[in-house]
Chimera marker file (.cmm) of the C-alpha trace (Angstrom):
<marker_set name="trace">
<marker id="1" x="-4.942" y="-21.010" z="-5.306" r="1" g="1" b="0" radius="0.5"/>
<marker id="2" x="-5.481" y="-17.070" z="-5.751" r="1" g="1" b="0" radius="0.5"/>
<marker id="3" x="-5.439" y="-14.734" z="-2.978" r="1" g="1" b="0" radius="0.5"/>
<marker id="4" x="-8.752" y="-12.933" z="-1.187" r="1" g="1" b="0" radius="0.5"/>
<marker id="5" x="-9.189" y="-9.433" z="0.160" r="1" g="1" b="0" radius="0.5"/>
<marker id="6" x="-10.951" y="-9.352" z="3.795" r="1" g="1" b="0" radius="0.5"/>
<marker id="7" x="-11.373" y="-6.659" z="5.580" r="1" g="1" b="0" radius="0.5"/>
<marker id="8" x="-9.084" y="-5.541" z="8.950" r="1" g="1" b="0" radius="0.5"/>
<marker id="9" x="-10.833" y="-5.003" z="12.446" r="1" g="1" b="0" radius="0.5"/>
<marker id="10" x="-9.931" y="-2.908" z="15.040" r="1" g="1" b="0" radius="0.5"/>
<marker id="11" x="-9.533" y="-6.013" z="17.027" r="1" g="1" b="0" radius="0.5"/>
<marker id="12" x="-7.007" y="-7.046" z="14.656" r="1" g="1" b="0" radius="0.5"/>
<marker id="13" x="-4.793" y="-4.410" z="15.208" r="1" g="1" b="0" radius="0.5"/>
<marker id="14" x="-1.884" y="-5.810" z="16.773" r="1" g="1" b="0" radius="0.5"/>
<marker id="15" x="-1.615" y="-8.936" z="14.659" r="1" g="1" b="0" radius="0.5"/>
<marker id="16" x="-1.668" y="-5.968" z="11.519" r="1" g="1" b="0" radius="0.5"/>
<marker id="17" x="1.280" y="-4.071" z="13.505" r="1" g="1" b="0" radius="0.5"/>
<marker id="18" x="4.021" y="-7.724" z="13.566" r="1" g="1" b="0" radius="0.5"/>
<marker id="19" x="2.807" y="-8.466" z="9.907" r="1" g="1" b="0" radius="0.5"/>
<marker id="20" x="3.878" y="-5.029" z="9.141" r="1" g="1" b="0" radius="0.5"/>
<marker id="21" x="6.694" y="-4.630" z="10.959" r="1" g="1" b="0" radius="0.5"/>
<marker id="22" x="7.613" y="-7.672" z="9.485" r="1" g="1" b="0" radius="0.5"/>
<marker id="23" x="7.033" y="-7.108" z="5.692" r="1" g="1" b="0" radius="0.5"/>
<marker id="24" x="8.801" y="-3.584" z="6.007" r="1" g="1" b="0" radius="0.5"/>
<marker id="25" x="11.804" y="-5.177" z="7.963" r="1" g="1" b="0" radius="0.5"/>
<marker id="26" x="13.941" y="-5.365" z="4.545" r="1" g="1" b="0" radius="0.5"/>
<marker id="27" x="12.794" y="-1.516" z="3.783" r="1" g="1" b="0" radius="0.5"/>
<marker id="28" x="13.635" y="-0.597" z="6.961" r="1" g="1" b="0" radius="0.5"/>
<marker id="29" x="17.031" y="-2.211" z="7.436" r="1" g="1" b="0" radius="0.5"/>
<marker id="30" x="18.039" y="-0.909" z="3.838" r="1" g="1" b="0" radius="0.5"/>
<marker id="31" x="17.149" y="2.500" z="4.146" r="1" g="1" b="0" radius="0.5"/>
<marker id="32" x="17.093" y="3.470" z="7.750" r="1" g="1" b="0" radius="0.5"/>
<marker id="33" x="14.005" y="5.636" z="7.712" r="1" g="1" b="0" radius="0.5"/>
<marker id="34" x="12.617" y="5.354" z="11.188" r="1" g="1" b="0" radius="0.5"/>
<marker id="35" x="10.628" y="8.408" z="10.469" r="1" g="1" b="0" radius="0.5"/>
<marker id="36" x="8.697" y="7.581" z="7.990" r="1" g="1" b="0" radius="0.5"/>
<marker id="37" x="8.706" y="3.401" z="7.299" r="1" g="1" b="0" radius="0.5"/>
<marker id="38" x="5.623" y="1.462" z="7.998" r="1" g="1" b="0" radius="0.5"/>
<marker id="39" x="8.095" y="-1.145" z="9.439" r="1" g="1" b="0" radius="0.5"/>
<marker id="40" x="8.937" y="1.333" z="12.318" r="1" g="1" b="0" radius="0.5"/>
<marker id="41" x="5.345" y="2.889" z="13.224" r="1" g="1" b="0" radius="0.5"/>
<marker id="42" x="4.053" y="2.109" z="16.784" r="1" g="1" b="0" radius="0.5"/>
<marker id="43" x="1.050" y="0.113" z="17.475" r="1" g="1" b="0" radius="0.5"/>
<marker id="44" x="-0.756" y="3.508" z="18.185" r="1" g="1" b="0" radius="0.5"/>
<marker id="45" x="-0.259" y="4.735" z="14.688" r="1" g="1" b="0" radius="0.5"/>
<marker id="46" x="-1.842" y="1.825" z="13.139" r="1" g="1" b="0" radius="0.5"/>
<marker id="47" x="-4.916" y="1.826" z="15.328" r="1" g="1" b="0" radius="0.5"/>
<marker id="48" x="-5.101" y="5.647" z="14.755" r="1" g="1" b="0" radius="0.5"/>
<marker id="49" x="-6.028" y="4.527" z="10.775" r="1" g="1" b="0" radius="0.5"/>
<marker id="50" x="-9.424" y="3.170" z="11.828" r="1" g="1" b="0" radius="0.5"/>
<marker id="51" x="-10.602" y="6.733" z="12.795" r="1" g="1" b="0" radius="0.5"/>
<marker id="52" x="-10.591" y="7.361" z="8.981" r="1" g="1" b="0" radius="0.5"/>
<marker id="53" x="-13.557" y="6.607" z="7.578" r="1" g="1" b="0" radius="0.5"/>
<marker id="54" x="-11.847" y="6.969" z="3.521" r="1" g="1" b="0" radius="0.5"/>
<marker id="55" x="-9.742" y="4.027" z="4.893" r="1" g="1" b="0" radius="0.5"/>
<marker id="56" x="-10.291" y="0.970" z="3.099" r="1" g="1" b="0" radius="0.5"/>
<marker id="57" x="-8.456" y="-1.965" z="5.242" r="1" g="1" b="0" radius="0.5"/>
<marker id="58" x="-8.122" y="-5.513" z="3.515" r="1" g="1" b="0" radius="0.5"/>
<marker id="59" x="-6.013" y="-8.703" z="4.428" r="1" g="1" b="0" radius="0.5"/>
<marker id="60" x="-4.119" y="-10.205" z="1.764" r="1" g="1" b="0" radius="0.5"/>
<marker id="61" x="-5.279" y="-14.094" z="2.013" r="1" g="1" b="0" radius="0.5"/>
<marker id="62" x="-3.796" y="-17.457" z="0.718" r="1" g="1" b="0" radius="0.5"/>
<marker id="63" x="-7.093" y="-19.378" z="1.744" r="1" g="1" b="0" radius="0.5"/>
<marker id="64" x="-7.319" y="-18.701" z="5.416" r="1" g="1" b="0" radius="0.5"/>
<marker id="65" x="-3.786" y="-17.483" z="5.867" r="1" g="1" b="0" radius="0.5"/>
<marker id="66" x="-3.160" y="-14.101" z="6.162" r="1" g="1" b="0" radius="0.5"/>
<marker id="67" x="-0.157" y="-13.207" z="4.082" r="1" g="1" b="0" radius="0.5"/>
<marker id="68" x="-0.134" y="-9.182" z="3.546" r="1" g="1" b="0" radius="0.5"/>
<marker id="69" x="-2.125" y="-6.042" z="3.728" r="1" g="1" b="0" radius="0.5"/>
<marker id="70" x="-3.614" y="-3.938" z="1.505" r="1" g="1" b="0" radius="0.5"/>
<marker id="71" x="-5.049" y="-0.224" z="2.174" r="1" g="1" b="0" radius="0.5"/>
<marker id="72" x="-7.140" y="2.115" z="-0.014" r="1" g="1" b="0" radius="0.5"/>
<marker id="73" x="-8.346" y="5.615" z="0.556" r="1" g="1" b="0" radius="0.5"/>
<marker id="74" x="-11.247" y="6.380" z="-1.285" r="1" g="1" b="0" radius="0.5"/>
<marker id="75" x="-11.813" y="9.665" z="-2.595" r="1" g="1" b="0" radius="0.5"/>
<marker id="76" x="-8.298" y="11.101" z="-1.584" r="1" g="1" b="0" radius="0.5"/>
<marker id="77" x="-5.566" y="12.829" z="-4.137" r="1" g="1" b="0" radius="0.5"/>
<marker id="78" x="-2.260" y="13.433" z="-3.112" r="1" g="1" b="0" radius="0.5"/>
<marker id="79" x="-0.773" y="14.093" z="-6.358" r="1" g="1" b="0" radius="0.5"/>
<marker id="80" x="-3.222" y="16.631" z="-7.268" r="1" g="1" b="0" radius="0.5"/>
<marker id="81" x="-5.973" y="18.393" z="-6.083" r="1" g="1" b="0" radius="0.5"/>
<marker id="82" x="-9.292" y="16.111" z="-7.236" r="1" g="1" b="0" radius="0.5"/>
<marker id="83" x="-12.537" y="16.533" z="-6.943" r="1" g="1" b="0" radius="0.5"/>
<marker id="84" x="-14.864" y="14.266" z="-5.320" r="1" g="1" b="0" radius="0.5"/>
<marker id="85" x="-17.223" y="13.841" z="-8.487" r="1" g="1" b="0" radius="0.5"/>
<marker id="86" x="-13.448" y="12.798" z="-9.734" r="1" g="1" b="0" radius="0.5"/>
<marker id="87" x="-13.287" y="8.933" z="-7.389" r="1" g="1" b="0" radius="0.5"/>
<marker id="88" x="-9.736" y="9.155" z="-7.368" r="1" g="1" b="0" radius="0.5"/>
<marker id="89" x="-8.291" y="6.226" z="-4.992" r="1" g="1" b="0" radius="0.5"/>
<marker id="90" x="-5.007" y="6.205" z="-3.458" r="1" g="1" b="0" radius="0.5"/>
<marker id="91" x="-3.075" y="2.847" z="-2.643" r="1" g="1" b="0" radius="0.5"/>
<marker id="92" x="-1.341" y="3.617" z="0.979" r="1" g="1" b="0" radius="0.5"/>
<marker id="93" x="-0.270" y="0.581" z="1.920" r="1" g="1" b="0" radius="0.5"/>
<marker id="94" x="0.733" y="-2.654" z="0.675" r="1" g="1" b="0" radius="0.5"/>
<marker id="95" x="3.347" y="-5.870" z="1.574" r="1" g="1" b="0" radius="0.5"/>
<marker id="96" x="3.154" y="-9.459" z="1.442" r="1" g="1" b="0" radius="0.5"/>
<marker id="97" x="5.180" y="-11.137" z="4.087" r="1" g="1" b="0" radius="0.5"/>
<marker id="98" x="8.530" y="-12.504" z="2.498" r="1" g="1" b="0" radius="0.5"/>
<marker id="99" x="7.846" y="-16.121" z="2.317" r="1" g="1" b="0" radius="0.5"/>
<marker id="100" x="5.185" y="-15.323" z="0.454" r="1" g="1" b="0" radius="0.5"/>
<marker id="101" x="6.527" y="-12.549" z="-1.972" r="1" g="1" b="0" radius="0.5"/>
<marker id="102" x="7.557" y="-13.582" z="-5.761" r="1" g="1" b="0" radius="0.5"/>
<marker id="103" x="4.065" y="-15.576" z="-6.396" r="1" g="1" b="0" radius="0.5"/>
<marker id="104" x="2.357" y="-12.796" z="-8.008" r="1" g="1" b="0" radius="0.5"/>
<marker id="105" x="0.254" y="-12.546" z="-5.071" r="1" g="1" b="0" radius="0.5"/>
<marker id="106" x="0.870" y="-8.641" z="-4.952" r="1" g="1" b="0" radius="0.5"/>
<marker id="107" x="-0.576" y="-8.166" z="-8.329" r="1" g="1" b="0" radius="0.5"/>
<marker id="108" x="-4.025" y="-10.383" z="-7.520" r="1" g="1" b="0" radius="0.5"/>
<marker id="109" x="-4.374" y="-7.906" z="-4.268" r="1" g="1" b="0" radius="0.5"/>
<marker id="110" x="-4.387" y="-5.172" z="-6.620" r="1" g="1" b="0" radius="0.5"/>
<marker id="111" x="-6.503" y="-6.489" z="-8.795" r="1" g="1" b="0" radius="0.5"/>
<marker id="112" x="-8.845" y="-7.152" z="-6.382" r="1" g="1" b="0" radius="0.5"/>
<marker id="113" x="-8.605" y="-3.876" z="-4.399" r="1" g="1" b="0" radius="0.5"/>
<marker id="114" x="-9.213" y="-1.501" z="-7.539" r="1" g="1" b="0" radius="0.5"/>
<marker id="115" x="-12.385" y="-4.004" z="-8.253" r="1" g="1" b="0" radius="0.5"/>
<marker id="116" x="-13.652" y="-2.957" z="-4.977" r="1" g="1" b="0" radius="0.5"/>
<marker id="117" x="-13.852" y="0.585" z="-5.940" r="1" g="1" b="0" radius="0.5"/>
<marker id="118" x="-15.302" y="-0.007" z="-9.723" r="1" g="1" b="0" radius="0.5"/>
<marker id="119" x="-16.171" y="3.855" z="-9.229" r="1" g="1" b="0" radius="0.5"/>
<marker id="120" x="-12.870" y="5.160" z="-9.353" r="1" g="1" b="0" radius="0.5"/>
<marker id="121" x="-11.908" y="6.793" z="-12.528" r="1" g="1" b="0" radius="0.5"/>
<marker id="122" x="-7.682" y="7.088" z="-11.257" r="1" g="1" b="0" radius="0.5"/>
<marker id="123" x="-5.539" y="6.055" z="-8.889" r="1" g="1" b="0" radius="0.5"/>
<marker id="124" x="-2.451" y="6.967" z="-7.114" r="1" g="1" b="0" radius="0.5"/>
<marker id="125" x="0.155" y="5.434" z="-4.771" r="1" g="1" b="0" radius="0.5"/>
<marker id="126" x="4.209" y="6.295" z="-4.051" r="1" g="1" b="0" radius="0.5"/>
<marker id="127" x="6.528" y="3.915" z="-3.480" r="1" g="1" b="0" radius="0.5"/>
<marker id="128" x="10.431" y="4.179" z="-3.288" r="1" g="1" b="0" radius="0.5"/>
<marker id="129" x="12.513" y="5.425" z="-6.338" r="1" g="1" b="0" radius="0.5"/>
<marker id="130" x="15.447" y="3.343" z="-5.620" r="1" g="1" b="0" radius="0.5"/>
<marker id="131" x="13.314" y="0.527" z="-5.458" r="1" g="1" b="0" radius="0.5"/>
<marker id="132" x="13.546" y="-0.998" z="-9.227" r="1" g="1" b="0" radius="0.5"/>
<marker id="133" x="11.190" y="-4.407" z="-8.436" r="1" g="1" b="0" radius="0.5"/>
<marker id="134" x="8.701" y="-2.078" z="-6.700" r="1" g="1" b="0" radius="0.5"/>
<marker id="135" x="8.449" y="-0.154" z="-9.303" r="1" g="1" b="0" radius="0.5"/>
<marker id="136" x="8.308" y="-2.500" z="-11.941" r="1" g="1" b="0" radius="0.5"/>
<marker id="137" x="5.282" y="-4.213" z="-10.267" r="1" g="1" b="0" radius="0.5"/>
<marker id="138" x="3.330" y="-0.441" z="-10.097" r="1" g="1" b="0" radius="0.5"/>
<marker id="139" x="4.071" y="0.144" z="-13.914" r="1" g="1" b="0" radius="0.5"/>
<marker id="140" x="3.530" y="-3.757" z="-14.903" r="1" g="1" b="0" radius="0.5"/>
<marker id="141" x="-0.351" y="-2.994" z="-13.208" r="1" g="1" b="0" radius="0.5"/>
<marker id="142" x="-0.426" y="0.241" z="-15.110" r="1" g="1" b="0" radius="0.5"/>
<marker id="143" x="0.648" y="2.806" z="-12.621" r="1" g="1" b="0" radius="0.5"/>
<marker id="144" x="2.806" y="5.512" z="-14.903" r="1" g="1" b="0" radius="0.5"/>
<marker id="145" x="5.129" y="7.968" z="-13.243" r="1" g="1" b="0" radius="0.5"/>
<marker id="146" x="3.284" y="11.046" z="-12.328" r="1" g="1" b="0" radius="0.5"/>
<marker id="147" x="6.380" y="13.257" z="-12.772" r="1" g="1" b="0" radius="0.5"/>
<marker id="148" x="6.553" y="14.544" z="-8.886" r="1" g="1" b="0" radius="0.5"/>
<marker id="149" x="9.763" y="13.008" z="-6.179" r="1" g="1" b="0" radius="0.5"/>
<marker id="150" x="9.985" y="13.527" z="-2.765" r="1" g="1" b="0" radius="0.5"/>
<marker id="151" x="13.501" y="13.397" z="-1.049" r="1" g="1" b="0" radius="0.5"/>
<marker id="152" x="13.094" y="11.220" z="1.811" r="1" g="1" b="0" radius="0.5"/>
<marker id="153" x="16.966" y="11.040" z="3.051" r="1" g="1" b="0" radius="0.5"/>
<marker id="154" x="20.162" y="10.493" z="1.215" r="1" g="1" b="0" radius="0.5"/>
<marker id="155" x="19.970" y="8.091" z="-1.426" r="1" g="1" b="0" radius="0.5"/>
<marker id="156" x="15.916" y="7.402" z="-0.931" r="1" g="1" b="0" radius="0.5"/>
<marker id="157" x="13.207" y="9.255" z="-2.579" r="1" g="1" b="0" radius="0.5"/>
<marker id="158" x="9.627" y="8.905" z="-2.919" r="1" g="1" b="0" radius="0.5"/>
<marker id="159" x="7.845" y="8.613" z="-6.566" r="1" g="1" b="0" radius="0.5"/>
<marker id="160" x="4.654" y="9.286" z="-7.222" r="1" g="1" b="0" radius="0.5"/>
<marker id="161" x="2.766" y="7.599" z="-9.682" r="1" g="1" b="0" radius="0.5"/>
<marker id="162" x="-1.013" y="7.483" z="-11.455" r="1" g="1" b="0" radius="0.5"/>
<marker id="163" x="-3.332" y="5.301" z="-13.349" r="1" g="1" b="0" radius="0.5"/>
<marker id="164" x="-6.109" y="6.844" z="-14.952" r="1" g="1" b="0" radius="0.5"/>
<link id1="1" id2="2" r="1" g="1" b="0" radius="0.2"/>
<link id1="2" id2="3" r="1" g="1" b="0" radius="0.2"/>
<link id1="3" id2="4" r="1" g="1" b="0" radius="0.2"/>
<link id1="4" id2="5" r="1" g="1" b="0" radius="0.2"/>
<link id1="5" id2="6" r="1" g="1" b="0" radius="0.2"/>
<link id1="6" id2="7" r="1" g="1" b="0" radius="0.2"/>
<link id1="7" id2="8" r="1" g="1" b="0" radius="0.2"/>
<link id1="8" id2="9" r="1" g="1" b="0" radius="0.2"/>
<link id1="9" id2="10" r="1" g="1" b="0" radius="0.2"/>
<link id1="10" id2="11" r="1" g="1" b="0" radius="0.2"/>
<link id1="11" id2="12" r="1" g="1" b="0" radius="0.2"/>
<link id1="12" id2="13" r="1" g="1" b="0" radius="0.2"/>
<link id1="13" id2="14" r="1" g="1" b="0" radius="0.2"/>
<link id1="14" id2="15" r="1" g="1" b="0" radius="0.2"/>
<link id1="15" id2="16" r="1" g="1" b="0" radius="0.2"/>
<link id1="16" id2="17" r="1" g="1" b="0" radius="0.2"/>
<link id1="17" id2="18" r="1" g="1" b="0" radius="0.2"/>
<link id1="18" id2="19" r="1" g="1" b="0" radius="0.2"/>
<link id1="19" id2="20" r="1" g="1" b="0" radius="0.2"/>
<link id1="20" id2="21" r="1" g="1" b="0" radius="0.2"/>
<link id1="21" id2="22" r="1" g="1" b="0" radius="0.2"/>
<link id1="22" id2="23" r="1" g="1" b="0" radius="0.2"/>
<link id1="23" id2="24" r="1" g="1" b="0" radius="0.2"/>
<link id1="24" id2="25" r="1" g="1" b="0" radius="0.2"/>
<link id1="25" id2="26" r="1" g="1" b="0" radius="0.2"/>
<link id1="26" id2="27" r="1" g="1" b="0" radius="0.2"/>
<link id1="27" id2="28" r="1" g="1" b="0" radius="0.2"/>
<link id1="28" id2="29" r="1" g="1" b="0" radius="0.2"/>
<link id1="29" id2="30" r="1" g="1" b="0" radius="0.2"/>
<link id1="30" id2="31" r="1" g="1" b="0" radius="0.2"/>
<link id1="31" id2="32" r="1" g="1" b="0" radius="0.2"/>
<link id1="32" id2="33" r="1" g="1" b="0" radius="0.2"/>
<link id1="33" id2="34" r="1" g="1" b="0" radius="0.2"/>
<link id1="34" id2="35" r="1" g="1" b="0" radius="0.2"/>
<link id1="35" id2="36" r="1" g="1" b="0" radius="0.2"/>
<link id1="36" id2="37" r="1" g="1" b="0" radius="0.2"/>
<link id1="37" id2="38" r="1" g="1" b="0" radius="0.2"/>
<link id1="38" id2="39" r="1" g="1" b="0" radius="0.2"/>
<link id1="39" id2="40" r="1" g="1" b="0" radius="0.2"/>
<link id1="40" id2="41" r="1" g="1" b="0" radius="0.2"/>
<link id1="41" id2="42" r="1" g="1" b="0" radius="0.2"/>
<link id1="42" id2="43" r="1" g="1" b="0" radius="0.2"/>
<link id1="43" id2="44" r="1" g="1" b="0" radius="0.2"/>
<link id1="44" id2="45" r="1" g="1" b="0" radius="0.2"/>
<link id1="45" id2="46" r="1" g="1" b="0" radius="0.2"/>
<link id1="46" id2="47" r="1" g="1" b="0" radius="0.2"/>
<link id1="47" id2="48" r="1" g="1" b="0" radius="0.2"/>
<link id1="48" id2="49" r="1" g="1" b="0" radius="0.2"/>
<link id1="49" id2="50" r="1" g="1" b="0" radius="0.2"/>
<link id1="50" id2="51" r="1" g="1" b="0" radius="0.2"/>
<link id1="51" id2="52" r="1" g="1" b="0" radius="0.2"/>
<link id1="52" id2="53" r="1" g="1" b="0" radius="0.2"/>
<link id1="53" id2="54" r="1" g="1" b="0" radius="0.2"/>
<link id1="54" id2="55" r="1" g="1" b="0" radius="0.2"/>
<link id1="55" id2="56" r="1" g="1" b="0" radius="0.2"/>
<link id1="56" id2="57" r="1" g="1" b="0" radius="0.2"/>
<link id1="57" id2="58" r="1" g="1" b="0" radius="0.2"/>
<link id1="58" id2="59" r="1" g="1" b="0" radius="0.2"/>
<link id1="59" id2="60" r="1" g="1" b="0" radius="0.2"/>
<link id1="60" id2="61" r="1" g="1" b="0" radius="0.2"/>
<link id1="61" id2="62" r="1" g="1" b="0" radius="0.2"/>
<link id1="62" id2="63" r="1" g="1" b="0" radius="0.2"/>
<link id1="63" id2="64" r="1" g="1" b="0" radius="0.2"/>
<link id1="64" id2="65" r="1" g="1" b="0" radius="0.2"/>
<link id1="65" id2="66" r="1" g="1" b="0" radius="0.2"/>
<link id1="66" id2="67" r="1" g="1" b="0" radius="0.2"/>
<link id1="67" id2="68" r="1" g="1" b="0" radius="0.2"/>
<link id1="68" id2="69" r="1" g="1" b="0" radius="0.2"/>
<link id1="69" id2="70" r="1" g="1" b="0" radius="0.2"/>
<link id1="70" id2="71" r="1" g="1" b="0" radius="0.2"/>
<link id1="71" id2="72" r="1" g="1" b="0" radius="0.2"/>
<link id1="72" id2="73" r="1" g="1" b="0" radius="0.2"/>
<link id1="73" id2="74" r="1" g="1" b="0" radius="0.2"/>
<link id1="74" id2="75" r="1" g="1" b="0" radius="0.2"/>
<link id1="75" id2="76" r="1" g="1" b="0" radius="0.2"/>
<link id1="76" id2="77" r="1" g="1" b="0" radius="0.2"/>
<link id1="77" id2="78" r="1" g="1" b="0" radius="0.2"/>
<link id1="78" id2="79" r="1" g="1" b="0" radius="0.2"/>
<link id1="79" id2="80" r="1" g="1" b="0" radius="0.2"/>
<link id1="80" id2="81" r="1" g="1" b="0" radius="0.2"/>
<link id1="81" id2="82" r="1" g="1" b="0" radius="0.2"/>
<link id1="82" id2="83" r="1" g="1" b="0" radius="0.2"/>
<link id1="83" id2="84" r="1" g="1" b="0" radius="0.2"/>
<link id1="84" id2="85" r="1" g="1" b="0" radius="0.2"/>
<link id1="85" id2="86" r="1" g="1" b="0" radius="0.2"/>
<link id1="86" id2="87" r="1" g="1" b="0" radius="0.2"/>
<link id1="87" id2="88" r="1" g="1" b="0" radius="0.2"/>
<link id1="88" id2="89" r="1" g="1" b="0" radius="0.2"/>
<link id1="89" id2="90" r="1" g="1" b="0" radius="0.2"/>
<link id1="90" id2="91" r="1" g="1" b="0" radius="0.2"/>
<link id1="91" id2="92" r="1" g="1" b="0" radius="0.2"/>
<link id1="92" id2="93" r="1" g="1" b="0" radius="0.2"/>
<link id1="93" id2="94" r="1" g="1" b="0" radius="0.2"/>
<link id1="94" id2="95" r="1" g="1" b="0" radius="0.2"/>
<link id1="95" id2="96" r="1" g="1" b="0" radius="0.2"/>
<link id1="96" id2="97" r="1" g="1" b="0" radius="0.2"/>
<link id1="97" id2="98" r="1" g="1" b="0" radius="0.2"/>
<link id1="98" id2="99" r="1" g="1" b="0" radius="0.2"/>
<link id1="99" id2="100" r="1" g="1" b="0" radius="0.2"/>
<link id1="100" id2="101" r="1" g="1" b="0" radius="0.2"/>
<link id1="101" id2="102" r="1" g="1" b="0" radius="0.2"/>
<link id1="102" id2="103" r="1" g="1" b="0" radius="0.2"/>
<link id1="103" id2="104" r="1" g="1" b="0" radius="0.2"/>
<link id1="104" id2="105" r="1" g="1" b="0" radius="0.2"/>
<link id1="105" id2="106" r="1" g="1" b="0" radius="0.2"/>
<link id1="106" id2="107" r="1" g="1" b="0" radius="0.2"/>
<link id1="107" id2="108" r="1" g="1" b="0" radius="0.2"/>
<link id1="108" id2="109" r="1" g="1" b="0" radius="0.2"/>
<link id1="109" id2="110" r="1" g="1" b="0" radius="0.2"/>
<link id1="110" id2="111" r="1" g="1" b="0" radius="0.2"/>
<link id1="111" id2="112" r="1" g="1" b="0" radius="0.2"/>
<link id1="112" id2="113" r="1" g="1" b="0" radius="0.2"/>
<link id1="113" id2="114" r="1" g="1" b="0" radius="0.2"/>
<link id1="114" id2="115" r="1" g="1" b="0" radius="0.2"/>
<link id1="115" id2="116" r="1" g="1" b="0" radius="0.2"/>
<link id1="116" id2="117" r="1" g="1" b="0" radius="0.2"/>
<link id1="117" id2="118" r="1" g="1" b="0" radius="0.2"/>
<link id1="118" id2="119" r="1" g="1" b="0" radius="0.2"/>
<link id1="119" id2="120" r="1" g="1" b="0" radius="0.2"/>
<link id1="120" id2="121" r="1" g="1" b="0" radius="0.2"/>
<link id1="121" id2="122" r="1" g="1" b="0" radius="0.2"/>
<link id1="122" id2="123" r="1" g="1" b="0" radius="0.2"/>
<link id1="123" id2="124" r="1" g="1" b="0" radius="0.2"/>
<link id1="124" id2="125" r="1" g="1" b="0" radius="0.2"/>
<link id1="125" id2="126" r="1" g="1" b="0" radius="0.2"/>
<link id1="126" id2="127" r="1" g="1" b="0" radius="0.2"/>
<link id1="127" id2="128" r="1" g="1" b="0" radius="0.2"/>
<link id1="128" id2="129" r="1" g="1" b="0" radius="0.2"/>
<link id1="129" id2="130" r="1" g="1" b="0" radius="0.2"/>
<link id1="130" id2="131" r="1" g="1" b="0" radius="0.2"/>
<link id1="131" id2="132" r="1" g="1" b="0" radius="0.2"/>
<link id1="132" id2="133" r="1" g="1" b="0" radius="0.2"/>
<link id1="133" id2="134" r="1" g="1" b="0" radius="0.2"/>
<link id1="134" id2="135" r="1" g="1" b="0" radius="0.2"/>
<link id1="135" id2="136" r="1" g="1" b="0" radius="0.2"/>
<link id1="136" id2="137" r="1" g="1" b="0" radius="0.2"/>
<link id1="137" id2="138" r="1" g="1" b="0" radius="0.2"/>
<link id1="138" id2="139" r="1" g="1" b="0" radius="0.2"/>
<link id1="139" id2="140" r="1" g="1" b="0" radius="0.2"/>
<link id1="140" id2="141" r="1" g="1" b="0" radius="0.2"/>
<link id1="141" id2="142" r="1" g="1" b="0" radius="0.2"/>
<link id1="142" id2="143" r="1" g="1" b="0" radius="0.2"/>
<link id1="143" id2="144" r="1" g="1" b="0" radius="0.2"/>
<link id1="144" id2="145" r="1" g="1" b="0" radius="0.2"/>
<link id1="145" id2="146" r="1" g="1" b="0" radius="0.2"/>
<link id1="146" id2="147" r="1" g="1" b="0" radius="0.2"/>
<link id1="147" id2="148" r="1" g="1" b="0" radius="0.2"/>
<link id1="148" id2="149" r="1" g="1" b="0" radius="0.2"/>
<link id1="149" id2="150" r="1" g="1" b="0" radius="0.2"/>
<link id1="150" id2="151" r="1" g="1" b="0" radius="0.2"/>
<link id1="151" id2="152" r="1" g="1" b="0" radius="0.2"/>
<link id1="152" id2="153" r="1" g="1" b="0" radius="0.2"/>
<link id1="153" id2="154" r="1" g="1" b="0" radius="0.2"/>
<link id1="154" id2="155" r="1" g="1" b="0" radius="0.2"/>
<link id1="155" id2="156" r="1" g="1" b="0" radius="0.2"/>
<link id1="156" id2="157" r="1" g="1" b="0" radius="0.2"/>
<link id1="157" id2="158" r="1" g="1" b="0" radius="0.2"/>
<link id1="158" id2="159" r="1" g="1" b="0" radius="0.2"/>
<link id1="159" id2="160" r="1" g="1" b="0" radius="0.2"/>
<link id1="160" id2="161" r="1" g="1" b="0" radius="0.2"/>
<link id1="161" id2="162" r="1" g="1" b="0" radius="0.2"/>
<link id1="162" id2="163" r="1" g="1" b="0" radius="0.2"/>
<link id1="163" id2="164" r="1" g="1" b="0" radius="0.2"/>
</marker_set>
């Protein structure tokens, strides 16, 4: 069985806020970044995210079970400064809850995300450098290093990378 993207409600928000909390516990405990984890933002903070229009808000589903997130800002560059006329989408967010992770279900979301924007011409996400199996699912999708870090904290820095 493959996964399905469906979009997020507002009325959804708190269910999205233990899932997330929940797939970012492992981050969280391993790295101690209460500033900036997912697994530590309030509830506030992730109803604050449906203000933005250029937010693109999808369950991960296993049939009806909702398994991860996915989120997608259309028309946004963080690496570099793009264009509009340029569609560049930026992966925010992703997990899959940990009885679920390992299945390849992380790759179909993505696969399914970037065919919801078929008019983007690149995309962009940053994930963790010290991260290796993080990684190695961004470059197996064909994300490349982008050449730009961000020191978090000690020992926990932010990569960015691109697919054109």
């Amino acid at each position: 069985m493959g996964v399905a993207l469906q979009r997020v409600t507002i009325d959804e928000c708190e269910k999205l806020h233990k899932m997330q909390t929940l797939g970012f516990a492992a981050l969280l405990a391993k790295y101690q970044d209460f500033d900036t984890s997912p697994g530590a933002e309030t509830l506030e903070k992730v109803r604050q995210r449906f203000e933005n229009p250029a937010a693109g808000q999808f369950w991960i589903q296993l049939g009806t079970e909702k398994i991860g997130y996915i989120r997608i800002y259309e028309n946004v560059g963080f690496v570099r400064e793009y264009t509009a006329e340029e569609n560049v989408c930026r992966l925010a967010m992703m997990f899959i809850l940990p009885a679920f992770q390992g299945h390849g279900y992380a790759q179909q979301a993505m696969r399914l995300a970037e065919a919801k924007y078929p008019q983007a011409r690149a995309w962009e996400l940053d994930t963790i450098k010290q991260e290796a199996k993080l990684r190695h699912l961004y470059e197996k999708m064909g994300y490349r290093p982008a050449g730009t870090e961000h020191n978090i904290k000690p020992d926990m820095d932010l990569v960015d990378y691109v697919k054109p």
